[in-house]
C-alpha positions as CSV (number, residue, x, y, z in Angstrom):
1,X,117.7,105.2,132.5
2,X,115.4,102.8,130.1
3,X,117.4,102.0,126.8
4,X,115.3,100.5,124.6
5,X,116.6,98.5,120.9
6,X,114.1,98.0,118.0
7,X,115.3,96.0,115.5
8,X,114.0,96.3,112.5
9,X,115.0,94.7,109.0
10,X,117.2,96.8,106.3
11,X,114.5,96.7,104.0
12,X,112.3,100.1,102.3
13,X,108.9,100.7,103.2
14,X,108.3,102.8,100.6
15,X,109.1,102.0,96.6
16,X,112.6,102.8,95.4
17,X,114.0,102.7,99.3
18,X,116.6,99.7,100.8
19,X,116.2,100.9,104.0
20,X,113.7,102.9,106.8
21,X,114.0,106.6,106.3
22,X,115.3,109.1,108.8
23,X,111.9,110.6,109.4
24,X,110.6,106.6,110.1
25,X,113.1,106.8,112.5
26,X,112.6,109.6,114.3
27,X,109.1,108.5,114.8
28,X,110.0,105.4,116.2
29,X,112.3,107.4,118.4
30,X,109.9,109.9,119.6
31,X,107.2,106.9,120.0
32,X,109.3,104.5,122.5
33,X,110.3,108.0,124.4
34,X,106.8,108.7,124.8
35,X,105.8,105.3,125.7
36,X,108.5,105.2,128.4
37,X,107.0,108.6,129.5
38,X,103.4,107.4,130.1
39,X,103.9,104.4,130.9
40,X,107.1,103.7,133.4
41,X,107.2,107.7,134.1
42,X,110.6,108.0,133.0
43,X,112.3,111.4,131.6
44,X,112.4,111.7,127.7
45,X,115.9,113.3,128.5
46,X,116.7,109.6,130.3
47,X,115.4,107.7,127.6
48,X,118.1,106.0,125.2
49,X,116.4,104.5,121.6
50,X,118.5,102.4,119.7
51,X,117.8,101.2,115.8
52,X,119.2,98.2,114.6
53,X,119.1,97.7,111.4
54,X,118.9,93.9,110.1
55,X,119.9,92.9,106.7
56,X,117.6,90.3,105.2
57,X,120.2,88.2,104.8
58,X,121.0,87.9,108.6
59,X,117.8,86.5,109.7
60,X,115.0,84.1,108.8
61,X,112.2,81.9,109.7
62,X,110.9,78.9,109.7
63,X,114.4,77.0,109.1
64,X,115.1,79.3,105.8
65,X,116.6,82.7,104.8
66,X,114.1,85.4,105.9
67,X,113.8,86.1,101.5
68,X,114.1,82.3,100.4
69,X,111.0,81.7,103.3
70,X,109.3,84.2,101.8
71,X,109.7,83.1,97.7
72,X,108.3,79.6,99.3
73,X,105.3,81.5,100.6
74,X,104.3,83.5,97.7
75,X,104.9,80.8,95.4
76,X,101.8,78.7,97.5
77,X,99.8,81.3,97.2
């Protein structure tokens, strides 16, 4: 039984949304599920996705806040 996590940040991916939509979701769902299909032969009924969703305030890079990081990097150029 494969359970697979994708973590993905709490952020829209389209104008006007703080988050990734349902139907985003249930893409990434149906991908992994299919992925596990072809490629270890497992059952999509065996298949476990889990979406974790990470606030941008809980992460970062490069010793900074994921946002702060990215203020730095726009403001270069």
């Amino acid at each position: 039984m494969p359970i697979v996590t994708i973590q993905v940040t709490r952020e829209g991916t389209q104008p006007g949304a703080d988050s990734v939509t349902a139907a985003e979701k249930a893409a990434l769902i149906r991908g992994a599920t299919e992925l596990m299909q072809q490629v270890l032969n497992k059952p999509p009924e065996s298949t476990f996705v889990v979406i974790e969703e990470v606030d941008p305030d809980n992460w970062g890079w490069g010793g900074l806040p994921a946002l702060e990081f990215r203020r730095r990097r726009a403001a270069i150029g």
